[in-house]
N, C-alpha and C positions, 0 to 999 in steps of 0.2 A: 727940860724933861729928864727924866730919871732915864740912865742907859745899866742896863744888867748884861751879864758875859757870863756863859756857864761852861760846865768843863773845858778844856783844851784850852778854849776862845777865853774863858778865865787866867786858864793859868800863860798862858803868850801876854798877854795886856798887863796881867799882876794886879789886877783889883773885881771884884764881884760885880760892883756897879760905882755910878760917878752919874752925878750933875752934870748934865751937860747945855748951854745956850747956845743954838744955833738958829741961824734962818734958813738950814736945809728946808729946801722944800719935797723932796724926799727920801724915804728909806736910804736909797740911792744915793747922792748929796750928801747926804748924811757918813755913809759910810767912807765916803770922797775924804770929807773934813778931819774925818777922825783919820784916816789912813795916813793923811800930811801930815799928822803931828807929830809923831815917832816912828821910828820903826819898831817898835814893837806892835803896836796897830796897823801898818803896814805888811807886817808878819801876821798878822790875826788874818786880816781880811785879803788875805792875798789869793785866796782860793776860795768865791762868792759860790761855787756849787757843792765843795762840803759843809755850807752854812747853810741855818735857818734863820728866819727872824718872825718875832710876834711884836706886834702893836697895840697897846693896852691888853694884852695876852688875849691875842686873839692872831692866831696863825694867817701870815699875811707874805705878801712879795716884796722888793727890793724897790716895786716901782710905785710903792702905797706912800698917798700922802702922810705927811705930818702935823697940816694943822688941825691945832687943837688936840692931837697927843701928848698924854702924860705919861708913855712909858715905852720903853724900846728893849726888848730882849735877843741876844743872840746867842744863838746854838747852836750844835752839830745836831743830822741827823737821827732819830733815835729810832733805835731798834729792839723790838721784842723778843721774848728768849723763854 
């Protein structure tokens, strides 16, 4: 599945989006896997309640499956102005 990162959560990680193969089975899991792999992802996700995430871009929780997802994005809250 395709993983995207947008501001902040971008720039902590150091890439826009990445490939990723997991058998997370969900959101959650998922964020697990990616958080062992560096600390910089560890540093991204270290604070799950100034995150958001969308699943095939469709605004979703931490505890939504992922089979059969082709897309995982994360982002901070957005605020209008």
């Amino acid at each position: 599945m395709d993983v995207l990162y947008f501001a902040w959560v971008r720039e902590r990680i150091g890439l826009p989006k990445e490939r990723v193969e997991s058998s997370a089975a969900t959101v959650m899991d998922l964020v697990h896997e990616l958080s062992a792999r560096e600390d910089r992802y560890a540093l991204a996700f270290s604070d799950l309640t100034a995150l958001r995430v969308a699943v095939d871009q469709q605004l979703s929780d931490f505890d939504a499956p992922l089979a059969g997802v082709r897309e995982i994005a994360f982002f901070p809250p957005m605020t209008g102005g």
